[in-house]
PAROLUM-454094 format. One record per residue (C-alpha): residue number from 1; x, y, z. Coordinates in steps of 0.25 Angstrom, whole numbers, padded with zeros to 4 digits. Each point is the difference from the previous one (the first is absolute). Layout:
N
@seq: NUM east: X north: Y up: Z .
...
This chain:
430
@seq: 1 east: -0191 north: -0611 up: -0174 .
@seq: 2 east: -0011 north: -0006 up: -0007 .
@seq: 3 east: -0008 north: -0004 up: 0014 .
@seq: 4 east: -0001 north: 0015 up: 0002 .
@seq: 5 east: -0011 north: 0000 up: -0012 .
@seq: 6 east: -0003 north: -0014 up: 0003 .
@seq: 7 east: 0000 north: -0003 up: -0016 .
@seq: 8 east: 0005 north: -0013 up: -0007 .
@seq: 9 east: 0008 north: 0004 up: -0013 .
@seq: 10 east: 0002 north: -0009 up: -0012 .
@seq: 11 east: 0014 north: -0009 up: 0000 .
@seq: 12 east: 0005 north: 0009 up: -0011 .
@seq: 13 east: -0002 north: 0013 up: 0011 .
@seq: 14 east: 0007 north: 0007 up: 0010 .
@seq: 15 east: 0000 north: 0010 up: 0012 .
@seq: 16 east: 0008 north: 0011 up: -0001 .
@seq: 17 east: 0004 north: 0013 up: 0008 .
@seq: 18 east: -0005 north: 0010 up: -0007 .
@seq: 19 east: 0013 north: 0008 up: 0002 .
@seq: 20 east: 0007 north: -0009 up: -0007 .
@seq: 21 east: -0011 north: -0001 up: -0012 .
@seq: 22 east: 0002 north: 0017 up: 0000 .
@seq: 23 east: 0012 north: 0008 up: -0005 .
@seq: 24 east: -0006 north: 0013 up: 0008 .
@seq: 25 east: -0010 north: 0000 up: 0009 .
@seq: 26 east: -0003 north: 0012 up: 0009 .
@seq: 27 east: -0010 north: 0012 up: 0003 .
@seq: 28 east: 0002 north: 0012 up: -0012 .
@seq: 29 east: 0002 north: 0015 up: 0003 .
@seq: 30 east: -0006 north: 0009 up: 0009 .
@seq: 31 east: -0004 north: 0011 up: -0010 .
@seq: 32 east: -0002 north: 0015 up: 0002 .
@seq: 33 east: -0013 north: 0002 up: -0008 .
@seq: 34 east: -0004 north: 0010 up: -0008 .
@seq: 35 east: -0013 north: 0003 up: -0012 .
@seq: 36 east: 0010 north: -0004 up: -0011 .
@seq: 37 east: 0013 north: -0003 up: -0001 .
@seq: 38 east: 0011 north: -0009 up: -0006 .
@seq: 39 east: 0000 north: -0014 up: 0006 .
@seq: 40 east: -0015 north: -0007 up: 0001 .
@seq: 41 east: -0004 north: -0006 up: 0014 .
@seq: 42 east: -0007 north: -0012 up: 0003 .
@seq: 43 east: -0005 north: -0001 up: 0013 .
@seq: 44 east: -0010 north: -0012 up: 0007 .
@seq: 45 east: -0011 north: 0009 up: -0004 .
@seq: 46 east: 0004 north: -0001 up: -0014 .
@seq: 47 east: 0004 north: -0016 up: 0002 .
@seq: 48 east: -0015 north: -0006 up: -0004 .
@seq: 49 east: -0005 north: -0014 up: 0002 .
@seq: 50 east: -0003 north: 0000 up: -0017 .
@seq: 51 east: 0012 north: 0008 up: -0004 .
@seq: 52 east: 0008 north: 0013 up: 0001 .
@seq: 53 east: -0011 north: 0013 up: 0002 .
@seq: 54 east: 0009 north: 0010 up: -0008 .
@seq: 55 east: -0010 north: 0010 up: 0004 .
@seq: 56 east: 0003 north: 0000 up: 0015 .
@seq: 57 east: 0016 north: 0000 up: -0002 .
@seq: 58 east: 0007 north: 0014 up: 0003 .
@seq: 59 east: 0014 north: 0007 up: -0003 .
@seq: 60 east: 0012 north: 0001 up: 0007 .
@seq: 61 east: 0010 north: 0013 up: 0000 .
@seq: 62 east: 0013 north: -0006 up: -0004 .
@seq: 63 east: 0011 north: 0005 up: -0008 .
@seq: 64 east: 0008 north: -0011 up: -0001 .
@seq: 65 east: 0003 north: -0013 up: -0006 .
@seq: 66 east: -0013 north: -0010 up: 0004 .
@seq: 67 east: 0007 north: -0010 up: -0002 .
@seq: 68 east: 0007 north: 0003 up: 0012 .
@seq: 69 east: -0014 north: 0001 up: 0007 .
@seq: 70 east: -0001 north: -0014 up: 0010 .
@seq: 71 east: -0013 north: -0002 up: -0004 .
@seq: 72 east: 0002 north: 0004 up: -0015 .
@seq: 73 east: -0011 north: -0011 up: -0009 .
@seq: 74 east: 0008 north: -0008 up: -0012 .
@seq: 75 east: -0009 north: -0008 up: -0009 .
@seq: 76 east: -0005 north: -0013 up: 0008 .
@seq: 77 east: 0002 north: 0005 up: 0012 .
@seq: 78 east: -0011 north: -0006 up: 0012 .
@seq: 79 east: -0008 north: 0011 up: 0009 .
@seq: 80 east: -0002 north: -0005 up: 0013 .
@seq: 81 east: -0010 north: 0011 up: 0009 .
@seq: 82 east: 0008 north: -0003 up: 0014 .
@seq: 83 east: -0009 north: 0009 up: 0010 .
@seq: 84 east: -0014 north: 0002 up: 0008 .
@seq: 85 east: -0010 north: -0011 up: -0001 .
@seq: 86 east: -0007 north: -0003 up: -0011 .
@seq: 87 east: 0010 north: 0004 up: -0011 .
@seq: 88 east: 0010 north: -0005 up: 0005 .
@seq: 89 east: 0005 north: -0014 up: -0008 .
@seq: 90 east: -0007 north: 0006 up: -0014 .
@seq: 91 east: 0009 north: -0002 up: -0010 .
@seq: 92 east: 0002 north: 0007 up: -0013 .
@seq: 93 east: 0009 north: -0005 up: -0013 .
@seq: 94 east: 0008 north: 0013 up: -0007 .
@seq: 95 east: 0003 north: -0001 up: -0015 .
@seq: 96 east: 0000 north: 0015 up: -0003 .
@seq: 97 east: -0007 north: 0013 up: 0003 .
@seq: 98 east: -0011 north: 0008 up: -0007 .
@seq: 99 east: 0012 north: 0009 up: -0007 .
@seq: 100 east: 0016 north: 0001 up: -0001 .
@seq: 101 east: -0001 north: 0004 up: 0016 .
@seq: 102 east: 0010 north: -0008 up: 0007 .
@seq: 103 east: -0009 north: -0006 up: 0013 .
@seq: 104 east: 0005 north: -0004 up: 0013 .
@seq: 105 east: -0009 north: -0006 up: 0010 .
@seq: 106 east: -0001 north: 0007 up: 0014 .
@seq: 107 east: 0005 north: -0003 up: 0014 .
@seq: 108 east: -0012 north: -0009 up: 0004 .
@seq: 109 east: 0001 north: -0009 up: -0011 .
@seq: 110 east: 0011 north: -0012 up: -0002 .
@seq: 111 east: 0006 north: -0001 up: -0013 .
@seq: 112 east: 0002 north: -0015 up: -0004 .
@seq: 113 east: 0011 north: -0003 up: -0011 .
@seq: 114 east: 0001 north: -0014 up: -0006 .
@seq: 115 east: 0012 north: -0009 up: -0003 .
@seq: 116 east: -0004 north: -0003 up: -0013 .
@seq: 117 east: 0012 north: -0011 up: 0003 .
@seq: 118 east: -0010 north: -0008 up: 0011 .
@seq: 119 east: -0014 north: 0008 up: -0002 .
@seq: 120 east: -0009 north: 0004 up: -0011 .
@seq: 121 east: -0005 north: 0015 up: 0003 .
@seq: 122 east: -0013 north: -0004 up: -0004 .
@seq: 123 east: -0002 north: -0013 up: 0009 .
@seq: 124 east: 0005 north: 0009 up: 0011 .
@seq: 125 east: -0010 north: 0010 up: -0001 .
@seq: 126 east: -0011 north: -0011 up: -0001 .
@seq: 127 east: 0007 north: -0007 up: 0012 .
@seq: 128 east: 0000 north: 0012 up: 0009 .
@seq: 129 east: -0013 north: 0003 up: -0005 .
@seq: 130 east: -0006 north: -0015 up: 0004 .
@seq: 131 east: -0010 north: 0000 up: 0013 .
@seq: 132 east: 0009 north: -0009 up: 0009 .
@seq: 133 east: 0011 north: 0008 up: -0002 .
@seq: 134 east: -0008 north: 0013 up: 0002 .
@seq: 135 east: -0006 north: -0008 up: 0014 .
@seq: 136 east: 0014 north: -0003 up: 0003 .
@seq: 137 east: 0004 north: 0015 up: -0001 .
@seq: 138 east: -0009 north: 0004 up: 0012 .
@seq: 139 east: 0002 north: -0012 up: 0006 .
@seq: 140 east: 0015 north: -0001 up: 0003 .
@seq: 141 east: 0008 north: 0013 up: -0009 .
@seq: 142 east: -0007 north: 0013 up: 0009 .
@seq: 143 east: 0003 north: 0008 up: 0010 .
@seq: 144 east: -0007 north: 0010 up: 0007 .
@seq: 145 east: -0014 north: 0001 up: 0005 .
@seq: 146 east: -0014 north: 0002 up: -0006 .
@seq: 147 east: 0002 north: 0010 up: -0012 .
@seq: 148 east: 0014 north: 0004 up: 0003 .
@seq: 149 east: 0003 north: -0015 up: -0006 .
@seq: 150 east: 0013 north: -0001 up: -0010 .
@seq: 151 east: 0005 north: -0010 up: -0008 .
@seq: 152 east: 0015 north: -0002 up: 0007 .
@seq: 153 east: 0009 north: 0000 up: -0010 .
@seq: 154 east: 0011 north: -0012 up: 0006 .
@seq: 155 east: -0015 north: -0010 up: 0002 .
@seq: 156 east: -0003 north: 0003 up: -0014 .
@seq: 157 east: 0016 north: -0005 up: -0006 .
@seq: 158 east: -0002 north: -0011 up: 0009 .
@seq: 159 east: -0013 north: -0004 up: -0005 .
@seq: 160 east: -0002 north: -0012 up: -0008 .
@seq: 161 east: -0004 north: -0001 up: -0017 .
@seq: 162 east: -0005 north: -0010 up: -0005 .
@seq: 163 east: 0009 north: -0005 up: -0012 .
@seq: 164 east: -0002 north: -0008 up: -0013 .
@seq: 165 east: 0011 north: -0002 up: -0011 .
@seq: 166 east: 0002 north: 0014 up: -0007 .
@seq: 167 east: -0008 north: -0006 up: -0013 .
@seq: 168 east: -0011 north: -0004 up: 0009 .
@seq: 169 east: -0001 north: 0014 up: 0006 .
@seq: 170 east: 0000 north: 0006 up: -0014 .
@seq: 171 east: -0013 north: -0010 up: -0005 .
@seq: 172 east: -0006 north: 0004 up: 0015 .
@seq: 173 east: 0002 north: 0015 up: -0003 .
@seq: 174 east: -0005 north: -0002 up: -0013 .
@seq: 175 east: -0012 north: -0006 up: 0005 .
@seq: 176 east: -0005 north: 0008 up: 0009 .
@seq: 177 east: 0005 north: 0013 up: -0011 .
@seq: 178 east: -0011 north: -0005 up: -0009 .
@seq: 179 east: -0011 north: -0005 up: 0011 .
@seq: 180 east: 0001 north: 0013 up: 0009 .
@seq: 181 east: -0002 north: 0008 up: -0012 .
@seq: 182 east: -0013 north: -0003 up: -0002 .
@seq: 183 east: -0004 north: 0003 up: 0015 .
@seq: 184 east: 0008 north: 0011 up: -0001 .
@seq: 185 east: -0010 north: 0007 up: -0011 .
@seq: 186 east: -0011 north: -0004 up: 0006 .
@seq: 187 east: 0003 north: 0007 up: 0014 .
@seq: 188 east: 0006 north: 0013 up: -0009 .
@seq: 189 east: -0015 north: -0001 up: -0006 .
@seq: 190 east: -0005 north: 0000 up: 0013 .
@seq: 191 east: 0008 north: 0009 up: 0008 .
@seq: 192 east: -0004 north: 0009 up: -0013 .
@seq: 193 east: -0015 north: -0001 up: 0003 .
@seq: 194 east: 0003 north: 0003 up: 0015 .
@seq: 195 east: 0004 north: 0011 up: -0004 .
@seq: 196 east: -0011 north: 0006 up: -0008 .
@seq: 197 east: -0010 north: -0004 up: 0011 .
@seq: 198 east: 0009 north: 0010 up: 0012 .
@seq: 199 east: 0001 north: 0010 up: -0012 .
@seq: 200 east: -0017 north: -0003 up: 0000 .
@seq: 201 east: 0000 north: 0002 up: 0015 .
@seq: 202 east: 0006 north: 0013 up: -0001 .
@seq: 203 east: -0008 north: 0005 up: -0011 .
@seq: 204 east: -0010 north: -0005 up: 0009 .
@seq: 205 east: 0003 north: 0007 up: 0013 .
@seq: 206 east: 0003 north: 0013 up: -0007 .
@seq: 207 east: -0014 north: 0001 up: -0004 .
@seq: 208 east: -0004 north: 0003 up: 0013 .
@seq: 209 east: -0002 north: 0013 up: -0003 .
@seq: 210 east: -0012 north: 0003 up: -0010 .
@seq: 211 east: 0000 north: 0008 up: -0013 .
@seq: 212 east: -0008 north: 0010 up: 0003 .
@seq: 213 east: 0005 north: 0012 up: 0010 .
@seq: 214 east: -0001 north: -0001 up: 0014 .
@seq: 215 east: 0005 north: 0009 up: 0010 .
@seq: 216 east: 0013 north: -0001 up: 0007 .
@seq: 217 east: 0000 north: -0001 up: 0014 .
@seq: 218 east: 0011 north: -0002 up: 0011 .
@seq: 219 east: -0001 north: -0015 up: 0005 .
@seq: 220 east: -0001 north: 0004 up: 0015 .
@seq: 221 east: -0013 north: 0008 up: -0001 .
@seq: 222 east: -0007 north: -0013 up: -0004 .
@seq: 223 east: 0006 north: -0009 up: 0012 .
@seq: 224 east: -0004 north: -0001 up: 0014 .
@seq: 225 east: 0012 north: -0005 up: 0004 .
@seq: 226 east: 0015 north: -0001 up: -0005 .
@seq: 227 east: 0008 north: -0007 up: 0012 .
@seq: 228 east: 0011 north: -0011 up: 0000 .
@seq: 229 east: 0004 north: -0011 up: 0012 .
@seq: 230 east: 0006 north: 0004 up: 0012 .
@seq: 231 east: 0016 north: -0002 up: 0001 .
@seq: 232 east: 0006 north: -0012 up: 0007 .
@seq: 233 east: -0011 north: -0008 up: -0002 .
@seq: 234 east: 0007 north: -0010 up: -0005 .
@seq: 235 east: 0006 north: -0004 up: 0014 .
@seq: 236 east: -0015 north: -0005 up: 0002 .
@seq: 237 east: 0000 north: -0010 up: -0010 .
@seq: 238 east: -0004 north: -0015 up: 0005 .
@seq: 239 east: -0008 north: -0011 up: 0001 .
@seq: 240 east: -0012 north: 0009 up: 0007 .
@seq: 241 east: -0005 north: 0011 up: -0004 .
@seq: 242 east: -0010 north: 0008 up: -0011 .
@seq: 243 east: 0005 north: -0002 up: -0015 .
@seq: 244 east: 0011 north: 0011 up: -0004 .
@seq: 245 east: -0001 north: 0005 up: -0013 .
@seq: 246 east: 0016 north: 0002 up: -0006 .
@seq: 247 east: 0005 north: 0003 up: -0012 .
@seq: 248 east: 0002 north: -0013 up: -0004 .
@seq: 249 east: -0015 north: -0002 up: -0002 .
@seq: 250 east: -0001 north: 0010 up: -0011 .
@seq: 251 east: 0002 north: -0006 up: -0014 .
@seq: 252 east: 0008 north: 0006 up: -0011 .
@seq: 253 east: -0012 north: -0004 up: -0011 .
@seq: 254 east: -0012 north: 0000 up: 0007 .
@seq: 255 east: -0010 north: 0007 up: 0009 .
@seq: 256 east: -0004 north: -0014 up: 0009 .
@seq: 257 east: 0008 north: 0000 up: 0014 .
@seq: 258 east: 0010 north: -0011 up: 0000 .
@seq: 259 east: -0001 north: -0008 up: 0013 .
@seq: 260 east: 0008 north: -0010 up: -0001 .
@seq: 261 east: 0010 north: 0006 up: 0010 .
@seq: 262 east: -0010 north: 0008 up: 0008 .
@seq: 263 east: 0006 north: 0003 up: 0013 .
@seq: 264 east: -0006 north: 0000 up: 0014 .
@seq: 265 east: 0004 north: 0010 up: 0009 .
@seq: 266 east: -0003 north: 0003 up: 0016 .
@seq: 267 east: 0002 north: 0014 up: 0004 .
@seq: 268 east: -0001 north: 0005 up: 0015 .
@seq: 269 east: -0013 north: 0006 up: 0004 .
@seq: 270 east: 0007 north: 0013 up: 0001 .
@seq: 271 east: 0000 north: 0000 up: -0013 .
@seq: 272 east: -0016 north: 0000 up: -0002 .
@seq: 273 east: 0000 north: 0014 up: -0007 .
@seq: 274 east: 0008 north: -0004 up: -0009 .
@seq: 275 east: -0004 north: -0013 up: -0005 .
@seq: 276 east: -0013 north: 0007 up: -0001 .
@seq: 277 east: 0005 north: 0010 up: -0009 .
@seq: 278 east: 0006 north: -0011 up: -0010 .
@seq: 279 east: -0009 north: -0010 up: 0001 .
@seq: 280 east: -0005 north: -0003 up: -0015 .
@seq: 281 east: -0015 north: 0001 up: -0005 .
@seq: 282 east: -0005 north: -0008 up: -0011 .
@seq: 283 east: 0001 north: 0010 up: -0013 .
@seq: 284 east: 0013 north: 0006 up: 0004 .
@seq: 285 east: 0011 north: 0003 up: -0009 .
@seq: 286 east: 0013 north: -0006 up: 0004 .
@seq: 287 east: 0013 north: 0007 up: -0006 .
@seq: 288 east: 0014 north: -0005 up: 0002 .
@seq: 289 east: 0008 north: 0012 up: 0005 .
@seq: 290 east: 0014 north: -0005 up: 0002 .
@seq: 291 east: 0010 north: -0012 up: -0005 .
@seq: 292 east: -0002 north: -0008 up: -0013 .
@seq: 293 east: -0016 north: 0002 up: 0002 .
@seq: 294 east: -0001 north: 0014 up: -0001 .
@seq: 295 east: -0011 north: 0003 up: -0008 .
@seq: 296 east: -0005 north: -0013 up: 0000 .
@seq: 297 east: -0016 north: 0000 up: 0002 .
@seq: 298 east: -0012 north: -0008 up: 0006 .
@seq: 299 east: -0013 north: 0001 up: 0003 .
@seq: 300 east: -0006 north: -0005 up: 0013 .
@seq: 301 east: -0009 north: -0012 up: 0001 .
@seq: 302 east: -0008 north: -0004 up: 0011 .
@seq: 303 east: 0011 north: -0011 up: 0002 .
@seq: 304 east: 0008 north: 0011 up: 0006 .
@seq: 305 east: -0009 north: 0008 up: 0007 .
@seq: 306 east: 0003 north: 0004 up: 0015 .
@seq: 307 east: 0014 north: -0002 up: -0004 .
@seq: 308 east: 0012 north: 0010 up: 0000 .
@seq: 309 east: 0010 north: 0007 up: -0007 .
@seq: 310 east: 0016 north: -0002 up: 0000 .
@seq: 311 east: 0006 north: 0014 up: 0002 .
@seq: 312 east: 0005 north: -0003 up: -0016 .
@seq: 313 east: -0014 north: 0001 up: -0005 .
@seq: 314 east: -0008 north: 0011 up: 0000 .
@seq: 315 east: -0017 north: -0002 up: 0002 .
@seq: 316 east: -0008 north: 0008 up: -0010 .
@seq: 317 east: -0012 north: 0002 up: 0003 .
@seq: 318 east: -0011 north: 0005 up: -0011 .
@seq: 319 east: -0011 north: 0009 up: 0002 .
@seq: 320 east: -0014 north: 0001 up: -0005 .
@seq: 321 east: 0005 north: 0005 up: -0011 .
@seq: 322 east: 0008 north: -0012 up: -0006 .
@seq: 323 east: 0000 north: -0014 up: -0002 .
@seq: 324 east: 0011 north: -0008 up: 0008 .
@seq: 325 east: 0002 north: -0010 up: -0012 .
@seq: 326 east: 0000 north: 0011 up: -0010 .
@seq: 327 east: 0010 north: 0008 up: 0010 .
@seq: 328 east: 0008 north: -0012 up: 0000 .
@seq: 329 east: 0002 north: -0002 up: -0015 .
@seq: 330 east: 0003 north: 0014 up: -0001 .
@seq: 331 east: 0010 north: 0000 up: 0009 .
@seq: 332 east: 0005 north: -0014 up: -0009 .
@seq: 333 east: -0001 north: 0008 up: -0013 .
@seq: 334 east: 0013 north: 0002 up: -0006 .
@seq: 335 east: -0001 north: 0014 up: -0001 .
@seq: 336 east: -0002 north: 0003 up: 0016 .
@seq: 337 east: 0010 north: -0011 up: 0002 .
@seq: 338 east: 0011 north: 0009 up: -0008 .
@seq: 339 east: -0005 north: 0012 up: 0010 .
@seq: 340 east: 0001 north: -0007 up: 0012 .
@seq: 341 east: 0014 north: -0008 up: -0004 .
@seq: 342 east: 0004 north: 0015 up: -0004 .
@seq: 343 east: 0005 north: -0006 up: -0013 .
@seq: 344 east: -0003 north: 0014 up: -0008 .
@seq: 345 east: 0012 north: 0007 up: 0007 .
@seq: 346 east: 0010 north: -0012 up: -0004 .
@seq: 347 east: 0002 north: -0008 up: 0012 .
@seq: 348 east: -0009 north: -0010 up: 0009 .
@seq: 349 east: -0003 north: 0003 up: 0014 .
@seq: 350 east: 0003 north: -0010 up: 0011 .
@seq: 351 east: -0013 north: 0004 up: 0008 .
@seq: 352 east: -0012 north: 0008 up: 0000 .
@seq: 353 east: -0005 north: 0011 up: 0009 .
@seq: 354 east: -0016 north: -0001 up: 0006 .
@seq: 355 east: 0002 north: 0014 up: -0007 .
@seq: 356 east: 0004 north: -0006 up: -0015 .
@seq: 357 east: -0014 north: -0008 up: 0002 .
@seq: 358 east: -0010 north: 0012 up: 0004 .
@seq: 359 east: 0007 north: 0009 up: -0011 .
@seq: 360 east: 0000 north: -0008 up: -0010 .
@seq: 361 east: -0010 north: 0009 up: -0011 .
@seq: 362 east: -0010 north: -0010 up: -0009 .
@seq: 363 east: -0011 north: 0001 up: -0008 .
@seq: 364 east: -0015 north: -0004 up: 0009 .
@seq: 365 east: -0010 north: -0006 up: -0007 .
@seq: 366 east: -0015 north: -0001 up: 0007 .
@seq: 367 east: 0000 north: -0012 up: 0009 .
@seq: 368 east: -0011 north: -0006 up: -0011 .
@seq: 369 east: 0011 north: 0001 up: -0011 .
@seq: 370 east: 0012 north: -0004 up: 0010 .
@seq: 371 east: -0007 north: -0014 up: 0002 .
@seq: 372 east: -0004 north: -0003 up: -0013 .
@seq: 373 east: 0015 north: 0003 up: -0004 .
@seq: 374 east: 0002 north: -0010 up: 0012 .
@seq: 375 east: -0007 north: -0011 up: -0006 .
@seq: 376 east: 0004 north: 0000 up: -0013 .
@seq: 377 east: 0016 north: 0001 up: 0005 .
@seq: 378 east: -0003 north: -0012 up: 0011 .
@seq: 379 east: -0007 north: -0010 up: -0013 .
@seq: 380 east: 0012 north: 0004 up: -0010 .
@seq: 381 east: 0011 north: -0002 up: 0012 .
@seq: 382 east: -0007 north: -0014 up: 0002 .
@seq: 383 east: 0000 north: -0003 up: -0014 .
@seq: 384 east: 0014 north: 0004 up: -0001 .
@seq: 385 east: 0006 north: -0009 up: 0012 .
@seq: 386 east: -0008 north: -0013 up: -0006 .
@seq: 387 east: 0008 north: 0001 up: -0010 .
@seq: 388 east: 0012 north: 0003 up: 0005 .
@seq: 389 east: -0001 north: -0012 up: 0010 .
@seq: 390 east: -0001 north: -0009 up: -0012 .
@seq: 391 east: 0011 north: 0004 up: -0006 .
@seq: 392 east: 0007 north: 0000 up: 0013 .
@seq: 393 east: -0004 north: -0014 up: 0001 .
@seq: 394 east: 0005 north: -0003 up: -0015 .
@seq: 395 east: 0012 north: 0006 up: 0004 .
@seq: 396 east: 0002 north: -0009 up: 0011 .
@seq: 397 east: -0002 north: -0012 up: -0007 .
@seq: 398 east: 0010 north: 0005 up: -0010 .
@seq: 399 east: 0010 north: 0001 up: 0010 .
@seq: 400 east: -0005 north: -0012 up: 0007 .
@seq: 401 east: 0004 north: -0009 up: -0013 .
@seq: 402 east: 0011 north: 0008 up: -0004 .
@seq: 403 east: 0007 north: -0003 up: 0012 .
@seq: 404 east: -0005 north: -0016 up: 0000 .
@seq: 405 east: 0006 north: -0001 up: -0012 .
@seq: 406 east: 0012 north: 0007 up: 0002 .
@seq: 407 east: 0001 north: -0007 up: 0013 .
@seq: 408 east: 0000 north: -0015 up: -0008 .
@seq: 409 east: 0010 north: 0003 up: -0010 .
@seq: 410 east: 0013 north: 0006 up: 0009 .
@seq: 411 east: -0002 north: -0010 up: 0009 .
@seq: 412 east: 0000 north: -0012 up: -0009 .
@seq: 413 east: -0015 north: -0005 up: 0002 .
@seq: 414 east: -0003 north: 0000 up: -0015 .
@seq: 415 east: 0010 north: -0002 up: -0012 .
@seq: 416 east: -0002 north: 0012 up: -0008 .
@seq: 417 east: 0001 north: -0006 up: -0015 .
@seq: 418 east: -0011 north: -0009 up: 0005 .
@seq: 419 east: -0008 north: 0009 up: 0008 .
@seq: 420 east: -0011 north: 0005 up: -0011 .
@seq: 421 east: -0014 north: -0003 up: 0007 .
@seq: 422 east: 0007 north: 0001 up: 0013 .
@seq: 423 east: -0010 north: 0004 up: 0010 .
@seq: 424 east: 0004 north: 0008 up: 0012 .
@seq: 425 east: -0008 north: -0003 up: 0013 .
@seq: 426 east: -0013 north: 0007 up: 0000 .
@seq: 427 east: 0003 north: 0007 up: -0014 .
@seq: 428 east: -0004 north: -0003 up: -0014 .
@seq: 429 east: 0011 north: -0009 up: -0010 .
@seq: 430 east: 0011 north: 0008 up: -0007 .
C-alpha cells in the first residue's frame, strides 16, 4: 500500500485503508435548493482551499428530520470536493455553521466520519489534505474523463492513511492547528485586499461614463458593423488554417484577447464571403454571445487582425464616432454588463442576440473625451492587476508552504515536538 505513494513511514506508523480508519464515508444529499430554507448546503463551491465560504453556501427545502439527510454535517466531519477538475480533492474540516441551521453537504461532495477508535479527525483532515495524497487522488481514485472527473467512492475506502499512534495524531494535529493558523490570517488578509482592489476595478469601469450629460444614443447607429462567425465553422478546425477567434479568447477580467488557445481553422473557398464578413480588424470589439462567455468582452489588437470570429462572438465594429477601447470598457462596465445579462428582470440570459448589442441605449461622449476616459481607465486597470499579481503570488507561496509543511508532519518526516525552526523546502522556518 505504501508503494502506491512511494513514502517510508517511521517504525511506530502504519498503512491503513481508509475504510477502516472511517465510521461513514460516502457522498451527502442531493438537495432541492431554494433562496432560504431550513437545512444549510455546502456545496464544492462553498468547500475552499483556506476554510468554509459561508457566503456561497445555499438552503435546502426539507421538512424533515436532517439528521436523516445522508449528507447531514455533525461537528468534525471532513469535506471532500469529489467532481470536475480543479476542485476536485479540496478538503474542508466541519466544526459548525454560521448559525443554529442544521448543514448537510451536497451530492458532489464526500462526507468523511473518523473512527476516533483508530483516527484522530484532525490528523485526518490534514492527511487527506497532504499533496501526495491529493497527487494520488487523480492519479489512481478518478473516473471519467477531462472535467467529467469524480472521485469513485469504493478507490477512495480502499485508499491508504498514513497512521501514527492516536496521541501522536493528536500532538500532529495540534501542530499544524497552531502553525496553519498564522498562514490562515495572512491569506484571509490577503483575500481581504483582493477584494477591495475587484471592488476598485468596478468602481473603475463604472466611470466610464462622464459626469456631465451626454446624449443617449442607440449603439447601432455608431457601428458599422454588428456580425458574428458563421455556423459550423468549427468542423474547420485544424493544424492549418487562419487564427479563429472563439469564446474562449475572451477574458472574464480583462479587455486583452487570450490567445493561449487560439485556434486555427481552414474553411472551403466556398466559403469566401463569409470569412470575409467575419474576419476581424484591429480596434474591433469582441463580445461573447453564448455559454459561459456571454458578455465577456475584448478589444482587438493587431495580434489578431485578419482573424475571424466563432459563430458565439459577435464583431462590433465602432464608427467615427467612438473609440474601440472606450467602447470596450463600456461594454465591461458593470452597469451595461447587468443590461446585457438581463439581470434587471431577475434572471440571466443564456445567450445574447446581435440585436441585444445594437439596442443597447448609453450615453456618448466626444471621441476627445471617450479617449482620455480610455486612458485613464487602461493606467488604473494596470495599476490594479500589479497588484493583484503580487498578492497572487503571496498567495501562492502561502499555499506552497502550508502544504510543505502539512505535507512533512503526516507523513512522519519531522517530529512535531521538535519541529520549531523546521524549514520546509523552498519556504521560511516555522
Amino acid at each position: 500500500m505504501s508503494a502506491d505513494l512511494d513514502i517510508a513511514l517511521p517504525n511506530s506508523w502504519a498503512w491503513l485503508p481508509i475504510k477502516f480508519a472511517t465510521t461513514f464515508l460516502n457522498r451527502g444529499t442531493a438537495p432541492d435548493y431554494i433562496d432560504d430554507g431550513p437545512v444549510r448546503v455546502i456545496s464544492q463551491a462553498a468547500n475552499q482551499a483556506f476554510g468554509l465560504d459561508w457566503q456561497r453556501t445555499r438552503f435546502h427545502d426539507y421538512d424533515g428530520d436532517p439528521r436523516k439527510l445522508k449528507g447531514y454535517l455533525f461537528p468534525n466531519d471532513i469535506i471532500i470536493n469529489s467532481t470536475g477538475t480543479g476542485t476536485l480533492g479540496r478538503v474542508g474540516y466541519f466544526t459548525s455553521g454560521p448559525d443554529e441551521l442544521p448543514c448537510v453537504a451536497d451530492g458532489h461532495v464526500t462526507v468523511a466520519r473518523a473512527d476516533r477508535q483508530v483516527a484522530e479527525p484532525r490528523y485526518m483532515y490534514y492527511w487527506l489534505s497532504c499533496t501526495p495524497f491529493y497527487d494520488f487522488i487523480y492519479s489512481s481514485l478518478t473516473v471519467g474523463a477531462t472535467n467529467q472527473i469524480e472521485l469513485n467512492r469504493e478507490r477512495l475506502a480502499g485508499a491508504p492513511i498514513a497512521l501514527p499512534p492516536l496521541d501522536e495524531q493528536r500532538r500532529i494535529a495540534d501542530f499544524l492547528d497552531a502553525e496553519t493558523a498564522g498562514t490562515d490570517l495572512l491569506v484571509d488578509a490577503i483575500g481581504k485586499r483582493l477584494s477591495l482592489l475587484e471592488a476598485r476595478r468596478r468602481a473603475l469601469l463604472m466611470s466610464v461614463f462622464p459626469d456631465f450629460d451626454c446624449v443617449k444614443n442607440r449603439l447601432g447607429y455608431h457601428l458599422n458593423l454588428v456580425t458574428s462567425g458563421p455556423r459550423g465553422w468549427g468542423d474547420y478546425v485544424g493544424p492549418y488554417g487562419s487564427p479563429f477567434f472563439r469564446s474562449a479568447n475572451l477574458r472574464r477580467n480583462g479587455i486583452e484577447p487570450n490567445l493561449e488557445t487560439l485556434a486555427l481553422v481552414g474553411p472551403p473557398t466556398s466559403a469566401a464571403a463569409e470569412a470575409a464578413r467575419s474576419r476581424i480588424r484591429a480596434g474591433d470589439v469582441l463580445i461573447g454571445i453564448t455559454g459561459a462567455n456571454t458578455a465577456w468582452v475584448s478589444l482587438a489588437d493587431q495580434r489578431i487582425d485578419g482573424a475571424n470570429v466563432s459563430q458565439h462572438v459577435c464583431l462590433a465594429r465602432p464608427g467615427k464616432t467612438i473609440d474601440g477601447r472606450w467602447l470596450a470598457y463600456a461594454l465591461s462596465a458593470p452597469q451595461i454588463q447587468e443590461l446585457l445579462l438581463g439581470s434587471q428582470y431577475g434572471g440571466t440570459k443564456i445567450q445574447l442576440s446581435l440585436g441585444d448589442i445594437r439596442n443597447l441605449i448609453i450615453p456618448l461622449p466626444s471621441v476627445k473625451d471617450q479617449q482620455i476616459i480610455a486612458a485613464r481607465i487602461s493606467d488604473g486597470l494596470a495599476n490594479i492587476s500589479a497588484e493583484q499579481e503580487i498578492r497572487d503570488r503571496q498567495l501562492a507561496l502561502l499555499t506552497e508552504r502550508r502544504q510543505a509543511l502539512i505535507t512533512a508532519a503526516v507523513t512522519g518526516q519531522i517530529d512535531v515536538t521538535t519541529a520549531r525552526g523546521f524549514v520546509p523546502a523552498g519556504g521560511a522556518s516555522v
